[in-house]
DODO-535429 format. One record per atom (N, C-alpha, C): residue number from 1; residue in three letters; atom name; z, x, y negated. Coordinates in pm, whole numbers, padded with zeros to 5 digits. Layout:
# residues N
<r><n>NUM</n><res>ALA</res><atom>CA</atom><w>Z</w><u>X</u><v>Y</v></r>
...
END
This chain:
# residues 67
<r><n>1</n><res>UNK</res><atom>N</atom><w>00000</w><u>00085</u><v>00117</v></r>
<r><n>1</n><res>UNK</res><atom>CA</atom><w>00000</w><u>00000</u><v>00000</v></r>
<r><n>1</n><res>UNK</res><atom>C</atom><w>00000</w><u>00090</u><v>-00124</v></r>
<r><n>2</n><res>UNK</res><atom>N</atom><w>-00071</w><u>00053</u><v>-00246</v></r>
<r><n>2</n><res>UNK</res><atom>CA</atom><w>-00117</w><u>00148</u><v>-00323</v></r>
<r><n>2</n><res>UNK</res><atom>C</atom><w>-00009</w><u>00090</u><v>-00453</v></r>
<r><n>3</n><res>UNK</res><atom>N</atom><w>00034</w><u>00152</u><v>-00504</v></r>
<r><n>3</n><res>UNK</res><atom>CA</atom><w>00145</w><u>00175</u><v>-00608</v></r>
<r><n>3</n><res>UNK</res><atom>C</atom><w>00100</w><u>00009</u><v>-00707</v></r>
<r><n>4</n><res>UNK</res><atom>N</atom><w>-00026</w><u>-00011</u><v>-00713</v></r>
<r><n>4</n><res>UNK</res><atom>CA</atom><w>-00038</w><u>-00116</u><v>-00824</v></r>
<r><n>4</n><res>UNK</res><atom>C</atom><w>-00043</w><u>-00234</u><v>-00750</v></r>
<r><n>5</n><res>UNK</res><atom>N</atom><w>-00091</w><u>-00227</u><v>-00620</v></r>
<r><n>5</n><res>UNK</res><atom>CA</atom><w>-00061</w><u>-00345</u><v>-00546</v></r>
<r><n>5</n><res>UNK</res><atom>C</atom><w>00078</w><u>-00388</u><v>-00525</v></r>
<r><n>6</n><res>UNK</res><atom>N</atom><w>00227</w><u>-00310</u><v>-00513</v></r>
<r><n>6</n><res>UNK</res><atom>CA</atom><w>00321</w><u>-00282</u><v>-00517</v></r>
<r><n>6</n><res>UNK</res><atom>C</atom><w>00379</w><u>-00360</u><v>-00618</v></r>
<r><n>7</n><res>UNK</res><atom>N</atom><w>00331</w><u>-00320</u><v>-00777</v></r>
<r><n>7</n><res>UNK</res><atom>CA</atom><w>00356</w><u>-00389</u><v>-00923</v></r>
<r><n>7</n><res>UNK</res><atom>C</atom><w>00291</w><u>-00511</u><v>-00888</v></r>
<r><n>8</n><res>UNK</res><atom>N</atom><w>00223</w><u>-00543</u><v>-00832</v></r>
<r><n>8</n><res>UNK</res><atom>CA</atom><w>00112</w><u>-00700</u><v>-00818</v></r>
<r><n>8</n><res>UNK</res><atom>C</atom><w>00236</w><u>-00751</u><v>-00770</v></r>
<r><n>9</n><res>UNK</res><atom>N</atom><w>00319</w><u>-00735</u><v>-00670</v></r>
<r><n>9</n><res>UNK</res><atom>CA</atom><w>00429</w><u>-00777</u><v>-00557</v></r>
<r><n>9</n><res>UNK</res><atom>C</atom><w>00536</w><u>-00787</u><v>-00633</v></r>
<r><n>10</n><res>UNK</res><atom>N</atom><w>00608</w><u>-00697</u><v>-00723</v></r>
<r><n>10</n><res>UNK</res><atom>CA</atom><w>00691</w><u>-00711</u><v>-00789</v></r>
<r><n>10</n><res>UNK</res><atom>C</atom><w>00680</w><u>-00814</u><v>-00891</v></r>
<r><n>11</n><res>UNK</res><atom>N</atom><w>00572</w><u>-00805</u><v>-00983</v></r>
<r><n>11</n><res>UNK</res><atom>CA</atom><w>00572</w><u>-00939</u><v>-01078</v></r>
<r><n>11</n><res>UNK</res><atom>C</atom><w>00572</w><u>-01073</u><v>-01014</v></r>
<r><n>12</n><res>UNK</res><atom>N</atom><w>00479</w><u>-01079</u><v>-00883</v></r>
<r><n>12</n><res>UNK</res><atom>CA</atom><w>00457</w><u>-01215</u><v>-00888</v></r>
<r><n>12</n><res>UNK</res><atom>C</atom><w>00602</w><u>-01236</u><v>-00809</v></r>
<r><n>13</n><res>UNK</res><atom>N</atom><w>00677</w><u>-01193</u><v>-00784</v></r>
<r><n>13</n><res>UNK</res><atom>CA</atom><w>00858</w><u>-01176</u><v>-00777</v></r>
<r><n>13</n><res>UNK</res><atom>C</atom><w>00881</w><u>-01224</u><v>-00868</v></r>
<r><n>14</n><res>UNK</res><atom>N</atom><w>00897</w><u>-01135</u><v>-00962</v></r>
<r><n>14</n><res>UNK</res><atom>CA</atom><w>00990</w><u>-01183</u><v>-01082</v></r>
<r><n>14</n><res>UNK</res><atom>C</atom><w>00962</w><u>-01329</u><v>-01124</v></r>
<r><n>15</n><res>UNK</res><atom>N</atom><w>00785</w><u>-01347</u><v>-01161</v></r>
<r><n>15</n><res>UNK</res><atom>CA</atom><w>00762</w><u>-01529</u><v>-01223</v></r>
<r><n>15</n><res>UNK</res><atom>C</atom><w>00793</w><u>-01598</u><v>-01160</v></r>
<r><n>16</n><res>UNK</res><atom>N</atom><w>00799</w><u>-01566</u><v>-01007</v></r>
<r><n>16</n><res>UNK</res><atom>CA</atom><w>00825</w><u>-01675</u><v>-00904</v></r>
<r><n>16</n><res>UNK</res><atom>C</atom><w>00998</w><u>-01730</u><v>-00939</v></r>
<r><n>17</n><res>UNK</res><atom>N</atom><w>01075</w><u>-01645</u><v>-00907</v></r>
<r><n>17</n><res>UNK</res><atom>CA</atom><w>01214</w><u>-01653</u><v>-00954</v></r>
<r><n>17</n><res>UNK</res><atom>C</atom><w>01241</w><u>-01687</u><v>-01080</v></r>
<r><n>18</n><res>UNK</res><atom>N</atom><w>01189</w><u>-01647</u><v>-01180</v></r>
<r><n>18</n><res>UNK</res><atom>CA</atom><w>01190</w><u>-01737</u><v>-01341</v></r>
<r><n>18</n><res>UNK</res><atom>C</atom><w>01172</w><u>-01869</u><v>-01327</v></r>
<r><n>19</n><res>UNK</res><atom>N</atom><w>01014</w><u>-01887</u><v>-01249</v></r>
<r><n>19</n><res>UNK</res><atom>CA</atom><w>00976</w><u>-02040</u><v>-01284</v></r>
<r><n>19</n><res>UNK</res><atom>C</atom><w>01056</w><u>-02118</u><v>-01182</v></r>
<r><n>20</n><res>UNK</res><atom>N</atom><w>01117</w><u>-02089</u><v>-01081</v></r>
<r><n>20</n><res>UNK</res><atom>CA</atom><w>01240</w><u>-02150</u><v>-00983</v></r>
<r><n>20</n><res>UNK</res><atom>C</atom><w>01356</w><u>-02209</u><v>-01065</v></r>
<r><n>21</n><res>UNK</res><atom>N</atom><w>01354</w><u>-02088</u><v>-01116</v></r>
<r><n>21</n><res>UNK</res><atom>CA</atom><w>01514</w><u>-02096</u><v>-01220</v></r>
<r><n>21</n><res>UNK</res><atom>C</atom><w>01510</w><u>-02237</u><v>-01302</v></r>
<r><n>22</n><res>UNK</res><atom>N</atom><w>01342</w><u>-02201</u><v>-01374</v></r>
<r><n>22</n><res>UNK</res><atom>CA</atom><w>01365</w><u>-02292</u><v>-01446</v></r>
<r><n>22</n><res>UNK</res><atom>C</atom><w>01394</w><u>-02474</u><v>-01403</v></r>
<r><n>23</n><res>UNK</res><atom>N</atom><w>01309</w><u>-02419</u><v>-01318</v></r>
<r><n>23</n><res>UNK</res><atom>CA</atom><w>01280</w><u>-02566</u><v>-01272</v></r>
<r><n>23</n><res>UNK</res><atom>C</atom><w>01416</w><u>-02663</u><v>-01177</v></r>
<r><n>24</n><res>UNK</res><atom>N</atom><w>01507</w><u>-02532</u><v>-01139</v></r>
<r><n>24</n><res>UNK</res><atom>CA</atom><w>01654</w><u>-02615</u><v>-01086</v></r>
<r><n>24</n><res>UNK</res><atom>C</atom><w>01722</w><u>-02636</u><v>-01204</v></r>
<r><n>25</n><res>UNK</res><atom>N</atom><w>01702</w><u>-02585</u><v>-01329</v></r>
<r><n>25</n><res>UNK</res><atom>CA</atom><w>01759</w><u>-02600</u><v>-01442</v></r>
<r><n>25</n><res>UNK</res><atom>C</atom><w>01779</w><u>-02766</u><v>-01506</v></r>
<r><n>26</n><res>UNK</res><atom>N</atom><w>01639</w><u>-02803</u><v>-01453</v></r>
<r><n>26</n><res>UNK</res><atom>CA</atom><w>01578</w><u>-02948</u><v>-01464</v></r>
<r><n>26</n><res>UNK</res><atom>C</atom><w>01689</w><u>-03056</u><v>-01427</v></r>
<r><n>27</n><res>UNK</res><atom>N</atom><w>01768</w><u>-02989</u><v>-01309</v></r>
<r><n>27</n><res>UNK</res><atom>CA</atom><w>01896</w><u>-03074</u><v>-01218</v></r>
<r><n>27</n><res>UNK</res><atom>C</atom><w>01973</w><u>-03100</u><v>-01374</v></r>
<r><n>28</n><res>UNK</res><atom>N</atom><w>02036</w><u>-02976</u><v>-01417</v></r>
<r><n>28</n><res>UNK</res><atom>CA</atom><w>02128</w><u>-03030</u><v>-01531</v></r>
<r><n>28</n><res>UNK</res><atom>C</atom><w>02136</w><u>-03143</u><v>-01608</v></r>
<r><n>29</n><res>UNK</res><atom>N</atom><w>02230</w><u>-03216</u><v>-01610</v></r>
<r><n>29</n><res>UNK</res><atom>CA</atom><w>02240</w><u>-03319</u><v>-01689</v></r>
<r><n>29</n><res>UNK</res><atom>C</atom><w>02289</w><u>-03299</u><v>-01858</v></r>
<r><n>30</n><res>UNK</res><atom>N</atom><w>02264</w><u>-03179</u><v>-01862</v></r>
<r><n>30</n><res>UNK</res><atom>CA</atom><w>02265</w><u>-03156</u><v>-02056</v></r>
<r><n>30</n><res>UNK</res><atom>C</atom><w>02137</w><u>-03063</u><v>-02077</v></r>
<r><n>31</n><res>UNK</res><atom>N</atom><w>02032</w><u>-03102</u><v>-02004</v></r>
<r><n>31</n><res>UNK</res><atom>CA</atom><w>01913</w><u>-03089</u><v>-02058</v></r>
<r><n>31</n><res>UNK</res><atom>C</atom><w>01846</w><u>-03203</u><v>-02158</v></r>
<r><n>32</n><res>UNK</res><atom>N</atom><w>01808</w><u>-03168</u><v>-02278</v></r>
<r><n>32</n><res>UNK</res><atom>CA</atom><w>01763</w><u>-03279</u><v>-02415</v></r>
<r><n>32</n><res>UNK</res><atom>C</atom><w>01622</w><u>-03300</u><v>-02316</v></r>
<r><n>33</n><res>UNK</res><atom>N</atom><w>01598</w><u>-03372</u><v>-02356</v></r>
<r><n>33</n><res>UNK</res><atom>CA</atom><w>01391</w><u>-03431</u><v>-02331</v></r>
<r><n>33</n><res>UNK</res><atom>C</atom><w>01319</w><u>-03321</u><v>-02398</v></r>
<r><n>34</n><res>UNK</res><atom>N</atom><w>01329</w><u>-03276</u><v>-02491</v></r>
<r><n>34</n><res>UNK</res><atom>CA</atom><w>01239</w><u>-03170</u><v>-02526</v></r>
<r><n>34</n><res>UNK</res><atom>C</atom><w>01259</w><u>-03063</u><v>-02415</v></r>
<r><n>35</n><res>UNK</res><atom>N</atom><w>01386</w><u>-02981</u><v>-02374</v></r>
<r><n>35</n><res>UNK</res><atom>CA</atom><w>01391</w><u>-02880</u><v>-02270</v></r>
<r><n>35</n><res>UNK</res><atom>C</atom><w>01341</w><u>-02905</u><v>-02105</v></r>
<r><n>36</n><res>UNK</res><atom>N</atom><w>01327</w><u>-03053</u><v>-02075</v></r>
<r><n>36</n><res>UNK</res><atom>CA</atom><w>01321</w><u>-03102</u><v>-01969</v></r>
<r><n>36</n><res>UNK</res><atom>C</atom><w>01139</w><u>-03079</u><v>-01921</v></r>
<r><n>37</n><res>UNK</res><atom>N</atom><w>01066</w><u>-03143</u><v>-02105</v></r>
<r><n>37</n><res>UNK</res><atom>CA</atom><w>00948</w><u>-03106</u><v>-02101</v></r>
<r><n>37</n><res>UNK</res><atom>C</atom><w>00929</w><u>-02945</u><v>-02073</v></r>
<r><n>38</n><res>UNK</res><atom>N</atom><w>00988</w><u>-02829</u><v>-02165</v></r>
<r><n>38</n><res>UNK</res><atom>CA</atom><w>00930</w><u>-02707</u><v>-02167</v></r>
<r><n>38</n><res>UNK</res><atom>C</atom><w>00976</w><u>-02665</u><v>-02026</v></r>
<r><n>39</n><res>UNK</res><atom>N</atom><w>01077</w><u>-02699</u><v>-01955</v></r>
<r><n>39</n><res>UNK</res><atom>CA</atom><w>01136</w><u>-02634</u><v>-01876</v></r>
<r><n>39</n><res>UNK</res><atom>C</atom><w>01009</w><u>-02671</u><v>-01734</v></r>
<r><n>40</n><res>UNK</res><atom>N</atom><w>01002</w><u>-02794</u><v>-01753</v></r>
<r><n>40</n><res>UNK</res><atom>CA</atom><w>00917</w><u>-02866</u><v>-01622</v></r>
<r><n>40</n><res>UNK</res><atom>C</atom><w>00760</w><u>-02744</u><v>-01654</v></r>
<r><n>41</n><res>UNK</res><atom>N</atom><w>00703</w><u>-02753</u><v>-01748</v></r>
<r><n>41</n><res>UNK</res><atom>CA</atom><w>00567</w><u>-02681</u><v>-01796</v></r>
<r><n>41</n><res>UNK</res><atom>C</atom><w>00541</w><u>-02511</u><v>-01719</v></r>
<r><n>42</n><res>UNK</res><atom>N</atom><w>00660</w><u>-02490</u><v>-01848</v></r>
<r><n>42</n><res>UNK</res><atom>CA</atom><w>00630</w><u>-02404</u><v>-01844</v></r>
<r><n>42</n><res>UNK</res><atom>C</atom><w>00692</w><u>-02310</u><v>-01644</v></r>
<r><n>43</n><res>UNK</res><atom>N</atom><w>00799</w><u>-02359</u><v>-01626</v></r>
<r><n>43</n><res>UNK</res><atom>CA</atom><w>00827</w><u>-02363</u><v>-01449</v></r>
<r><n>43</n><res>UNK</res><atom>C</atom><w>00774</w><u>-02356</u><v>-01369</v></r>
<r><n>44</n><res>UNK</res><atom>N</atom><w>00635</w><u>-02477</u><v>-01375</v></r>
<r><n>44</n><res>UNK</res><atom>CA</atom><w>00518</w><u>-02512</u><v>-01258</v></r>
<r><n>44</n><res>UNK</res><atom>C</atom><w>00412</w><u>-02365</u><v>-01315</v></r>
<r><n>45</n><res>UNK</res><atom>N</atom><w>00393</w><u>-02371</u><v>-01458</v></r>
<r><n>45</n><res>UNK</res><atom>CA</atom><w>00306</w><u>-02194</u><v>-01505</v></r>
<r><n>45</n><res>UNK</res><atom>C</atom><w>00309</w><u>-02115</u><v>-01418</v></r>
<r><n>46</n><res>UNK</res><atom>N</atom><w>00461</w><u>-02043</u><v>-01431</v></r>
<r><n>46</n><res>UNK</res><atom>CA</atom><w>00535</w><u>-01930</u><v>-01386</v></r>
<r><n>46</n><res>UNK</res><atom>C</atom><w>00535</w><u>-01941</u><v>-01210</v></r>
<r><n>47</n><res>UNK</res><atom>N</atom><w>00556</w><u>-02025</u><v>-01121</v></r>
<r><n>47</n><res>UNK</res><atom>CA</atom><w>00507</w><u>-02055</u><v>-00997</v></r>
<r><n>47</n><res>UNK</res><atom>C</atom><w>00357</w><u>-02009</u><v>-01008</v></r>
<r><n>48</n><res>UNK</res><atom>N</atom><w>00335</w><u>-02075</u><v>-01043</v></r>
<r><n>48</n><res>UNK</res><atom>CA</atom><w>00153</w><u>-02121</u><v>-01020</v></r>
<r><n>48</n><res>UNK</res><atom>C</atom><w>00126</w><u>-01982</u><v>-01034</v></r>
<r><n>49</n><res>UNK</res><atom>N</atom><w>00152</w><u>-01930</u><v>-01090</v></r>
<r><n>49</n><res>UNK</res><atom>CA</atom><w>00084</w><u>-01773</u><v>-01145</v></r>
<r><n>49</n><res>UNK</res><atom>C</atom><w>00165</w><u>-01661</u><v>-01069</v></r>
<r><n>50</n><res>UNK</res><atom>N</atom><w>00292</w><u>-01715</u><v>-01019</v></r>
<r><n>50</n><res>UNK</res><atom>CA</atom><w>00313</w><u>-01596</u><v>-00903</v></r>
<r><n>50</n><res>UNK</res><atom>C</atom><w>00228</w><u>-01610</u><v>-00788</v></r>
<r><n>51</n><res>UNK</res><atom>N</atom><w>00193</w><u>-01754</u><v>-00769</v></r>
<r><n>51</n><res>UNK</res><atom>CA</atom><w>00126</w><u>-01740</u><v>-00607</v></r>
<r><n>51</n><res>UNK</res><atom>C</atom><w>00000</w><u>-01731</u><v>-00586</v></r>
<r><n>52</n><res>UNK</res><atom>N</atom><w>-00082</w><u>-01762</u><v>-00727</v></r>
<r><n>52</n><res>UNK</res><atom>CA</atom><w>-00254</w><u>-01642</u><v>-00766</v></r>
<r><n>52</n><res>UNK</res><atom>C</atom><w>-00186</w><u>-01488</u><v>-00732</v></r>
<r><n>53</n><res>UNK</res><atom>N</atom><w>-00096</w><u>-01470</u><v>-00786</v></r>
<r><n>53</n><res>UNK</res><atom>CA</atom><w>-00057</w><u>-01322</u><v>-00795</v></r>
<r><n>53</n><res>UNK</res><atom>C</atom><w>-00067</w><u>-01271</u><v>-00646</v></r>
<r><n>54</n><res>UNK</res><atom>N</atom><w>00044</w><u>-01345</u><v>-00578</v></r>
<r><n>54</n><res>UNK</res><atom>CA</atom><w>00083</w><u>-01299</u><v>-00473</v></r>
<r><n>54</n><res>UNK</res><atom>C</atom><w>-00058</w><u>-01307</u><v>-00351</v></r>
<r><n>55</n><res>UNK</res><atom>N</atom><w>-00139</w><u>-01363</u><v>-00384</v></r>
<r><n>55</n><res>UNK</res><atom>CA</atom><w>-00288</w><u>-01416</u><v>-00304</v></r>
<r><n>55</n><res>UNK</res><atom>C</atom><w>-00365</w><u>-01305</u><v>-00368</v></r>
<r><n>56</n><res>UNK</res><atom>N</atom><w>-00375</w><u>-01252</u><v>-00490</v></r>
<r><n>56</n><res>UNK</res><atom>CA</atom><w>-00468</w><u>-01141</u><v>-00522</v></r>
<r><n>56</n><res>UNK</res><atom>C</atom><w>-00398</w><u>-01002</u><v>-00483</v></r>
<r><n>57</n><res>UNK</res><atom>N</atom><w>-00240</w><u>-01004</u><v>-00466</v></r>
<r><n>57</n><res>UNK</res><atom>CA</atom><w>-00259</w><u>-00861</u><v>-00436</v></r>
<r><n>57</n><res>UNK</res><atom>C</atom><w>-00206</w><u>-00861</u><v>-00303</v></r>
<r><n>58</n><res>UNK</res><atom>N</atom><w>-00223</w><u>-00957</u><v>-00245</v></r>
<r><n>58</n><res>UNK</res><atom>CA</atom><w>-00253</w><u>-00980</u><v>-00081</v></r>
<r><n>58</n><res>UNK</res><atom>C</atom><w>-00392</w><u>-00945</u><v>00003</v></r>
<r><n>59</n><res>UNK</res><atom>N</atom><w>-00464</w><u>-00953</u><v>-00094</v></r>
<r><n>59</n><res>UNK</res><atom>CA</atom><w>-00632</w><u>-00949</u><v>-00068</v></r>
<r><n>59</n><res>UNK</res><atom>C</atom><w>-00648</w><u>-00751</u><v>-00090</v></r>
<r><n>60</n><res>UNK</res><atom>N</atom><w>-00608</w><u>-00802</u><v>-00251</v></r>
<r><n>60</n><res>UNK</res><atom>CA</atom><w>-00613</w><u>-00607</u><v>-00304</v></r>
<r><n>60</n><res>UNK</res><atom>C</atom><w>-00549</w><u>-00493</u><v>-00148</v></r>
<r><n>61</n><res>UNK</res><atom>N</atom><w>-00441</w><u>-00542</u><v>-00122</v></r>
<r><n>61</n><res>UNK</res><atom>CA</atom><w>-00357</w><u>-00449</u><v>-00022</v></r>
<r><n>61</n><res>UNK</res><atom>C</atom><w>-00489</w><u>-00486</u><v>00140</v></r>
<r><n>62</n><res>UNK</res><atom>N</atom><w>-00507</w><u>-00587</u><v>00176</v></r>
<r><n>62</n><res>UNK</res><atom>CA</atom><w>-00608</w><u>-00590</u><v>00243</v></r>
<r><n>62</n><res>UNK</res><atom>C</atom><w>-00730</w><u>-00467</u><v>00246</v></r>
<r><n>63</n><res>UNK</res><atom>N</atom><w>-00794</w><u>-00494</u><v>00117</v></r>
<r><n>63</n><res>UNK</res><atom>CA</atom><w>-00923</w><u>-00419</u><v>00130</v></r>
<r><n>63</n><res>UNK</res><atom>C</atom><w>-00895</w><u>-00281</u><v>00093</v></r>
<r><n>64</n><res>UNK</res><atom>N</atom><w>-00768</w><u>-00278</u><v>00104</v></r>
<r><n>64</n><res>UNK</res><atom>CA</atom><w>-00761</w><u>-00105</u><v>00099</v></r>
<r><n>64</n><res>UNK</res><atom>C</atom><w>-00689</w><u>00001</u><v>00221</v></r>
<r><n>65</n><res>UNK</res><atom>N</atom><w>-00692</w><u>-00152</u><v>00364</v></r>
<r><n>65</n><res>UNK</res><atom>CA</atom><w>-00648</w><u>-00092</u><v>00487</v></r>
<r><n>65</n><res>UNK</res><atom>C</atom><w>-00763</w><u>-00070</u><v>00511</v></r>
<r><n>66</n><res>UNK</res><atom>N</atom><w>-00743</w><u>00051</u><v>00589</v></r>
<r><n>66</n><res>UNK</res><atom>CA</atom><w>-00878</w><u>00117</u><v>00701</v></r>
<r><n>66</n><res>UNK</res><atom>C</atom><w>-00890</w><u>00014</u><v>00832</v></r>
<r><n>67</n><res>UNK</res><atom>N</atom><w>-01007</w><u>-00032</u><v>00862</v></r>
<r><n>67</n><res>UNK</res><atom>CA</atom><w>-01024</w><u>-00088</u><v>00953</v></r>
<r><n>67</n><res>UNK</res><atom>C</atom><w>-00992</w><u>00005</u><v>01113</v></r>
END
């Protein structure tokens, strides 16, 4: 595994766990309607874009094993 595929693995870590966070945050019952909106949005983003992540440098680490 090549050092940037590695960073590909680590970020889509980190958004994955952000947009989680956010989104159990949602449970709270002293969330206003405005935070409920940004929190829901921007949550499903931060998912959504770890698991492109995690699918592109799944592929990247692929085409750089020797058959």
């Amino acid at each position: 595994m090549t050092h940037g595929t590695a960073i590909m693995f680590a970020v889509a870590a980190v958004l994955g766990l952000i947009g989680v966070v956010m989104l159990l945050r949602l449970k709270s019952s002293q969330t206003t309607e405005r935070q409920v909106y940004a929190f829901r949005m921007v949550g499903i983003m931060l998912v959504s874009a770890a698991i492109v992540l995690v699918f592109s440098a799944w592929a990247t680490w692929q085409w750089t094993v020797a058959p």
